[in-house]
C-alpha positions as a Markdown table, in Angstrom:
| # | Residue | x | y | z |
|---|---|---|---|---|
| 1 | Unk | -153.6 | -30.9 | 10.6 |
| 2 | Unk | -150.6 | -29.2 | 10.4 |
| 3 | Unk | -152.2 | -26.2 | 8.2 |
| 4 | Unk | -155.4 | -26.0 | 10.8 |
| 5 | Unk | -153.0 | -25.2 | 13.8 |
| 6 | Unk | -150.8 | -22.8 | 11.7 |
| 7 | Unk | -154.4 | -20.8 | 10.9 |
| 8 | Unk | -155.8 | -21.1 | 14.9 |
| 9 | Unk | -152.5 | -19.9 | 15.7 |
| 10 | Unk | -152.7 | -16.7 | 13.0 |
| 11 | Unk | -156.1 | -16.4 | 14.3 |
| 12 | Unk | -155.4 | -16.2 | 17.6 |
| 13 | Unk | -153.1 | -13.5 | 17.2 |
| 14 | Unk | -155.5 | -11.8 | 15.1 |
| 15 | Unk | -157.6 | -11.7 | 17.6 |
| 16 | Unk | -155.8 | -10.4 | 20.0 |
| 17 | Unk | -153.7 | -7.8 | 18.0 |
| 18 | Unk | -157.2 | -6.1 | 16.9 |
| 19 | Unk | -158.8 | -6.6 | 20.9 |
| 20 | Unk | -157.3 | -3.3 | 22.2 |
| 21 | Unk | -159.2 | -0.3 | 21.3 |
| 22 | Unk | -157.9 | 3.3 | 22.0 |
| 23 | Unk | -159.6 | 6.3 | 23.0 |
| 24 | Unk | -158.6 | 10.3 | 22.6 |
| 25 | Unk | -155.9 | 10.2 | 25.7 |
| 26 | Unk | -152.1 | 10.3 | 26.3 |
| 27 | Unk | -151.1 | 7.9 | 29.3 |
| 28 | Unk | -148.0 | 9.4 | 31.4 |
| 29 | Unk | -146.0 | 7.4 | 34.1 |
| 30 | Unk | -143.8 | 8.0 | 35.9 |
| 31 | Unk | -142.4 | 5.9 | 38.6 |
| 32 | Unk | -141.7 | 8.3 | 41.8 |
| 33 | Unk | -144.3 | 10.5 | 43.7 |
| 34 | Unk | -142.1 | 13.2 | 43.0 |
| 35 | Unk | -141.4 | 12.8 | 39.1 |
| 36 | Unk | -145.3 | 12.1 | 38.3 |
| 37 | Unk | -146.3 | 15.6 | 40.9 |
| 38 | Unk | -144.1 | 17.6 | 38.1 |
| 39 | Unk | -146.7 | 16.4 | 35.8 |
| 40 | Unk | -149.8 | 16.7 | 37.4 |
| 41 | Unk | -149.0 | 20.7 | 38.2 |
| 42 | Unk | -149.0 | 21.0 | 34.8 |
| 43 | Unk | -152.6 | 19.7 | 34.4 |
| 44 | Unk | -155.7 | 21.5 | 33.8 |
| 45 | Unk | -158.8 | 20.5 | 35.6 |
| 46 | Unk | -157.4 | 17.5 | 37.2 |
| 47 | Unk | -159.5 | 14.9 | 38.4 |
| 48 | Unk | -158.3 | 11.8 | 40.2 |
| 49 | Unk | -159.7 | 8.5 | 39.5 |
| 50 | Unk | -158.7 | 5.4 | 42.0 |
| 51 | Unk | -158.6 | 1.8 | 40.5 |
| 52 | Unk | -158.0 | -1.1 | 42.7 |
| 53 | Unk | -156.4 | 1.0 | 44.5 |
| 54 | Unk | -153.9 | 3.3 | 42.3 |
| 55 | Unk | -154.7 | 7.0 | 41.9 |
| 56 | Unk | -155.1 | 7.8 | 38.0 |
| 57 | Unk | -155.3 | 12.1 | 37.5 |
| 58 | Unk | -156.7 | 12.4 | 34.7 |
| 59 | Unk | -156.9 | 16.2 | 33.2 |
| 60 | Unk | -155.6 | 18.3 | 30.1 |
| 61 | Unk | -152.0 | 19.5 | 28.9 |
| 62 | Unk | -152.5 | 21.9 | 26.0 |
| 63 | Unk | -155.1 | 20.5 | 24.3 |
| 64 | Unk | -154.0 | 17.1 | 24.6 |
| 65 | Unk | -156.1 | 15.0 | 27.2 |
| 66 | Unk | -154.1 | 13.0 | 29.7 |
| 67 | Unk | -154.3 | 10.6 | 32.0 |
| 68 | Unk | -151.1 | 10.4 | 35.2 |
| 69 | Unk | -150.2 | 7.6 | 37.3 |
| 70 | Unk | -147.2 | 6.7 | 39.4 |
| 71 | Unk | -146.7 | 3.1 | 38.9 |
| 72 | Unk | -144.2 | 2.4 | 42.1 |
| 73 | Unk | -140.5 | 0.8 | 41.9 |
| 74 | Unk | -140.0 | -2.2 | 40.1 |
| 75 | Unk | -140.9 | -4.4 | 37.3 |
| 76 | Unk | -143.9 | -6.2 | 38.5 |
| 77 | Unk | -145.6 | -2.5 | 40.0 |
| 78 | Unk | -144.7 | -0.9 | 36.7 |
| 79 | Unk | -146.5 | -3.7 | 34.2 |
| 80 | Unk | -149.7 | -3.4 | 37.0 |
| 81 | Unk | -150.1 | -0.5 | 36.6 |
| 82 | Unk | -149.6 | 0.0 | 33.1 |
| 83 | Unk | -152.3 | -2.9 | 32.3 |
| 84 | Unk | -154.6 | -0.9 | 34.6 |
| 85 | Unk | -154.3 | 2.2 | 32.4 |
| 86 | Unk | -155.0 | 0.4 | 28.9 |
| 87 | Unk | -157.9 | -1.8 | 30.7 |
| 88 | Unk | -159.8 | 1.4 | 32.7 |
| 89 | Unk | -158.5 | 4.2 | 30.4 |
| 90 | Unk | -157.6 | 2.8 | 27.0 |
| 91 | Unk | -154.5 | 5.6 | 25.7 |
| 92 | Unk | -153.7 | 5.9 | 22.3 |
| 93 | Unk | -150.0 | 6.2 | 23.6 |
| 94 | Unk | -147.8 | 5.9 | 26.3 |
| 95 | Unk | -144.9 | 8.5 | 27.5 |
| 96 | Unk | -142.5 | 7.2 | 30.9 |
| 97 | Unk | -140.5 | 10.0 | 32.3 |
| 98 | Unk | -138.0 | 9.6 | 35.4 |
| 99 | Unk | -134.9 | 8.9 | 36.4 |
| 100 | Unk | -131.9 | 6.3 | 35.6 |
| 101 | Unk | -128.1 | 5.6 | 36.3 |
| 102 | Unk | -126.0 | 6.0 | 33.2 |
| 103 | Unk | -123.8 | 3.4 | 31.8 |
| 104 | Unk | -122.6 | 5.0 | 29.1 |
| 105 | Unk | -119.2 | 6.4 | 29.7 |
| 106 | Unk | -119.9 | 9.7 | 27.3 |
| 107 | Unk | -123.2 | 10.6 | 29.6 |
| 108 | Unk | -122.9 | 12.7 | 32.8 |
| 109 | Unk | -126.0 | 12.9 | 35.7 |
| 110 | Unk | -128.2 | 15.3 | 34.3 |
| 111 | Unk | -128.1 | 14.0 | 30.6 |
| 112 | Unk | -131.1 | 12.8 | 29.4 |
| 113 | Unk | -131.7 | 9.3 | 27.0 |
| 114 | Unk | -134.3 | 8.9 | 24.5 |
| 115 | Unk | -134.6 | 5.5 | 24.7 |
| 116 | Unk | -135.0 | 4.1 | 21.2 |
| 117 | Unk | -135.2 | 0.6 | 22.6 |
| 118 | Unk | -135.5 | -1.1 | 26.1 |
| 119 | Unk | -134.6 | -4.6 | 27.1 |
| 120 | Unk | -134.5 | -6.8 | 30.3 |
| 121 | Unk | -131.0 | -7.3 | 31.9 |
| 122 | Unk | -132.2 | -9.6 | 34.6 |
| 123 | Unk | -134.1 | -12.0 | 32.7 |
| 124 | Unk | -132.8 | -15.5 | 31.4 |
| 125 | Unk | -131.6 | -18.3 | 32.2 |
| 126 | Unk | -128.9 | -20.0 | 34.5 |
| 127 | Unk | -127.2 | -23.4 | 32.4 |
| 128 | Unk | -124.1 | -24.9 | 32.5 |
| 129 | Unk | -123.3 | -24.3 | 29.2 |
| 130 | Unk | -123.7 | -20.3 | 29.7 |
| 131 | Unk | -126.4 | -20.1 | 26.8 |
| 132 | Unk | -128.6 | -17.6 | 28.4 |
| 133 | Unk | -132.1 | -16.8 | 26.8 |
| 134 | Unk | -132.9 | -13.5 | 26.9 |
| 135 | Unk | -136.4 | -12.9 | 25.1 |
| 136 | Unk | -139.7 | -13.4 | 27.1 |
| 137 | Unk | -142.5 | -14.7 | 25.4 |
| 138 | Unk | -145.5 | -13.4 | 24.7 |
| 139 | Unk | -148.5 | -15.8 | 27.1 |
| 140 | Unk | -151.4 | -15.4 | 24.4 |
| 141 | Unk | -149.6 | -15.5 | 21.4 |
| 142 | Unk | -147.2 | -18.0 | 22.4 |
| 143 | Unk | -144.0 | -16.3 | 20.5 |
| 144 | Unk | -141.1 | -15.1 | 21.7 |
| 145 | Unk | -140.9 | -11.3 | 22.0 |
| 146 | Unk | -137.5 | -9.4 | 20.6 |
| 147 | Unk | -134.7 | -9.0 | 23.0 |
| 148 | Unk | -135.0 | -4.9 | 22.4 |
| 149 | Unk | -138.4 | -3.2 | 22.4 |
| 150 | Unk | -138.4 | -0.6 | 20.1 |
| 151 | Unk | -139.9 | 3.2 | 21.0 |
| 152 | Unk | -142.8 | 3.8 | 18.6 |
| 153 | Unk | -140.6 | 5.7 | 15.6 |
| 154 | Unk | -143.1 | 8.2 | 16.0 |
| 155 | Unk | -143.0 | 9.7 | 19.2 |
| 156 | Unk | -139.5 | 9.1 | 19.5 |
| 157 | Unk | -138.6 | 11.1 | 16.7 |
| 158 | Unk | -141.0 | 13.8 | 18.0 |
| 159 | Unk | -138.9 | 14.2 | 21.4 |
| 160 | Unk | -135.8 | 14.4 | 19.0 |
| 161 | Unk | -137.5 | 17.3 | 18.2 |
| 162 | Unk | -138.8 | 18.6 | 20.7 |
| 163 | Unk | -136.1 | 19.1 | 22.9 |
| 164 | Unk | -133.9 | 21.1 | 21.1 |
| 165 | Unk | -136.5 | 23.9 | 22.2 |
| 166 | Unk | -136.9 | 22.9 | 25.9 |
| 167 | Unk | -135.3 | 24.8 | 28.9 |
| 168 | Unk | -133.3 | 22.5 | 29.9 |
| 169 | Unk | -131.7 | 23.1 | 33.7 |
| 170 | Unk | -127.9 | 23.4 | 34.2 |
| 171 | Unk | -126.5 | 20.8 | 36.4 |
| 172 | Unk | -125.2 | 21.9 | 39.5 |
| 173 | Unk | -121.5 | 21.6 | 40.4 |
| 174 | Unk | -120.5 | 20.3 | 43.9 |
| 175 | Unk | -118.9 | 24.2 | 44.5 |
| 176 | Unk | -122.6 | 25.3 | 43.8 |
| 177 | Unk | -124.2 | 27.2 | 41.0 |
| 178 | Unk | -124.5 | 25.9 | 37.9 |
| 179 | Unk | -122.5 | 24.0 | 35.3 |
| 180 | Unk | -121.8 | 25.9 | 32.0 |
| 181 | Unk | -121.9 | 22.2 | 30.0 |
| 182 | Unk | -125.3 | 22.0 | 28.1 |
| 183 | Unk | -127.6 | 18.8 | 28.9 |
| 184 | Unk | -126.7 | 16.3 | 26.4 |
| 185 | Unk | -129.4 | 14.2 | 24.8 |
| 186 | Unk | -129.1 | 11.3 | 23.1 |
| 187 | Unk | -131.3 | 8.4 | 21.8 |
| 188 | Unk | -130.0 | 5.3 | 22.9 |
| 189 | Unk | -130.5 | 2.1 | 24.8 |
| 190 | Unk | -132.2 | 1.5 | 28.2 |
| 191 | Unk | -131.9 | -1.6 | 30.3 |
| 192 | Unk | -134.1 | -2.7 | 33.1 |
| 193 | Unk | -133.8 | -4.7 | 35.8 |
| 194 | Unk | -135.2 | -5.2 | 39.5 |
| 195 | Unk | -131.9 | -3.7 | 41.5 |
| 196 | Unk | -130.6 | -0.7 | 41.9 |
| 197 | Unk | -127.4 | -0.5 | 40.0 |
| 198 | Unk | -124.3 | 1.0 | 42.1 |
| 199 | Unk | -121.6 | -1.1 | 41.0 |
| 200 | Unk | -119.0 | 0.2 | 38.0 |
| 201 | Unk | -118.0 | -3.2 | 37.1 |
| 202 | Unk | -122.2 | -4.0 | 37.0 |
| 203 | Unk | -122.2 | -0.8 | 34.7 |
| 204 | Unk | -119.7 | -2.1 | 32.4 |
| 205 | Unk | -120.4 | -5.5 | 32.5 |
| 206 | Unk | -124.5 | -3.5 | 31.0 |
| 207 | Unk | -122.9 | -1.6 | 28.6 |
| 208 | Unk | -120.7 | -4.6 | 26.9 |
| 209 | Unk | -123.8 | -7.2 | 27.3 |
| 210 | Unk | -126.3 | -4.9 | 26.1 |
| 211 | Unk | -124.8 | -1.7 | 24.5 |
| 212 | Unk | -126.6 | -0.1 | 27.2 |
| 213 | Unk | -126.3 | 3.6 | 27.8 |
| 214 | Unk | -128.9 | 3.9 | 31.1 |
| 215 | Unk | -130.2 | 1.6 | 34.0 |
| 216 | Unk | -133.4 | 1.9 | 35.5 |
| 217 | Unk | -136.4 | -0.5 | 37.0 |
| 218 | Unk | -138.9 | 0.0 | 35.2 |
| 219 | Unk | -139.0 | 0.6 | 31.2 |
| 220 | Unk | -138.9 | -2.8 | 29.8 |
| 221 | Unk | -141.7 | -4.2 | 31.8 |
| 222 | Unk | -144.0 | -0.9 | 30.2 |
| 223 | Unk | -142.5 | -1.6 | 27.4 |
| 224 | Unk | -143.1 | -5.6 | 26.9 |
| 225 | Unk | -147.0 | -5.0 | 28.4 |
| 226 | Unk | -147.6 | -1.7 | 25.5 |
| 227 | Unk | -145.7 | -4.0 | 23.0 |
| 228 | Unk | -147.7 | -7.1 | 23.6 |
| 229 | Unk | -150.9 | -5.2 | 23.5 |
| 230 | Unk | -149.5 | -3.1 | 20.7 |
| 231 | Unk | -149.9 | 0.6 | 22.1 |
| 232 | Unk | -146.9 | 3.1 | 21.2 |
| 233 | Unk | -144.6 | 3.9 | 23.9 |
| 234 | Unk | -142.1 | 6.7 | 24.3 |
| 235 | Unk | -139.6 | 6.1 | 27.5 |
| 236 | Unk | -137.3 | 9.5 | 28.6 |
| 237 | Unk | -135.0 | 9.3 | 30.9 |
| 238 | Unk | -132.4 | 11.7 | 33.0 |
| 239 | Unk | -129.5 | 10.6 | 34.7 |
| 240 | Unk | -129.5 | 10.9 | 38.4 |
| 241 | Unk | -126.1 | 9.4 | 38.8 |
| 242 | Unk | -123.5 | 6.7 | 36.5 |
| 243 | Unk | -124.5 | 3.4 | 37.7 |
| 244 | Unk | -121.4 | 3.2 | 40.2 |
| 245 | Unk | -120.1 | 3.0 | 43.9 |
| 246 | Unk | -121.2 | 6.6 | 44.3 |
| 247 | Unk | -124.4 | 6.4 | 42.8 |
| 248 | Unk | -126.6 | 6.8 | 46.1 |
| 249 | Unk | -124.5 | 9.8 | 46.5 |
| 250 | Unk | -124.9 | 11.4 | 43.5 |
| 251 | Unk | -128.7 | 9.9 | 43.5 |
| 252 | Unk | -129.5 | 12.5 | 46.7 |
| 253 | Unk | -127.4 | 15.5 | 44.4 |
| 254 | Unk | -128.8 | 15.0 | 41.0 |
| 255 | Unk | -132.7 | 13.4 | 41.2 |
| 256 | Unk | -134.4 | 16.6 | 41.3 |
| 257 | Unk | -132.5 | 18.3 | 38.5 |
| 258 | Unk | -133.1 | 15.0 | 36.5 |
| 259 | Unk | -136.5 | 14.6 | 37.0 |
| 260 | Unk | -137.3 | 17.9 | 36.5 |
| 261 | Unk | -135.6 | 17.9 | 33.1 |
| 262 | Unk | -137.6 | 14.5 | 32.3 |
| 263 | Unk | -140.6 | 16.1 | 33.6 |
| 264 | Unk | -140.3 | 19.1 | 31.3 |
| 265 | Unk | -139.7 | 17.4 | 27.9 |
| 266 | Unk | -142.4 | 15.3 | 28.5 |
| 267 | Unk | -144.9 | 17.8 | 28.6 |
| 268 | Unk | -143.4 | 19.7 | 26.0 |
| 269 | Unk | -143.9 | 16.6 | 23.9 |
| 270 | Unk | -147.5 | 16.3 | 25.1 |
| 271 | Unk | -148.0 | 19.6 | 23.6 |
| 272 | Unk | -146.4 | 18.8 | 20.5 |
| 273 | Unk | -149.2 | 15.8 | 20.0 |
């Protein structure tokens, strides 16, 4: 008995690990209107495609072929959207560029993370012996999914790459102009939740629980649908502020330096395919 579950089990994940089938096309989201526009200008022959209700563009970036979405704030509009690209469009990969509050103490707004790995900072559980769980599980398979999702090597050693060759923008001072300091890049960790971080004790408390060097609302929910289904996945983000009391501030300043930066290496990357 014992043996026949173990092989329904093995089967069932079979099964589903070999259901998804890829086609010839690069999936990009980002998650505001004005971080997935930076994309789509970049698009030749761009047609838009609606699906229960959410605009795919769908066009060419070099030679790769694309397809661009803006999946909305927030975990749940981020994994909706994502399924709705794999179901309708089927990538063989997945790229998220946009923005994110930094938590790591050595990053600046403007800096951009590679994120290597990606991991839910809301998600557990409240006991009174303060035992949280932190890893979702997996609904067909029935397992428990790791605490970090990793980037697909890959890719993320690609943007590495890559980005030593992009044009990256100065950031600009609060005198005007622009700073001398080069955009630092690093690959690091990325932590998602459903708020808006603004809070430097939140930050720290991020960066000691996790060893988390960017906040954001969306990345682990793409990443935990692409890693269930099995699809790589590259997340890039630039800093728009550092996660603290002044982070709308800085927010307004910084988001359209940062997301053009994000914008820019992702579609270099695209062309690097």
């Amino acid at each position: 008995m014992k043996k026949t579950i173990l092989f329904l089990l093995f089967l069932s994940h079979f099964t589903f690990a070999q259901r998804y089938k890829p086609k010839n096309i690069t999936g990009l989201l980002g998650a505001f209107g004005a971080e997935v526009a930076l994309v789509k200008e970049s698009l030749k022959k761009p047609k838009t495609v609606v699906v229960d209700g959410v605009a795919f563009t769908t066009g060419r970036i070099g030679n790769q072929k694309v397809v661009v979405a803006e999946t909305g704030i927030g975990k749940v509009n981020a994994a909706m959207t994502t399924a709705l690209m794999l179901d309708h469009f089927r990538p063989q990969r997945i790229l998220f560029t946009g923005i994110a509050g930094g938590t790591n103490p050595d990053l600046q707004p403007g800096d951009i993370v590679i994120s290597g790995r990606t991991a839910h900072h809301d998600y557990g559980s409240i006991t009174d012996k303060n035992t949280p769980t932190k890893q979702t599980r997996n609904a067909i398979t029935k397992e428990f999914n790791p605490v970090y999702f990793p980037a697909d090597s890959t890719l993320m050693r690609l943007a590495e790459t890559v980005v030593k060759n992009v044009p990256l923008e100065g950031i600009p001072l609060a005198s005007g102009g622009v700073s001398d300091r080069p955009v630092k890049v690093m690959t690091g960790t990325v932590v998602t939740g459903d708020v808006f971080v603004a809070s430097a004790e939140k930050g720290k408390s991020l960066r000691a629980d996790f060893g988390a060097d960017a906040t954001e609302m969306e990345g682990a929910a793409i990443a935990q649908v692409c890693y269930q289904i099995q699809v790589p996945l590259l997340i890039i983000r630039s800093l728009s502020d550092r996660a603290d009391a002044e982070a709308h501030i800085a927010y307004d300043k910084f988001y359209p330096t940062a997301a053009r930066n994000s914008a820019k290496l992702v579609i270099a990357l695209v062309k690097a395919l």
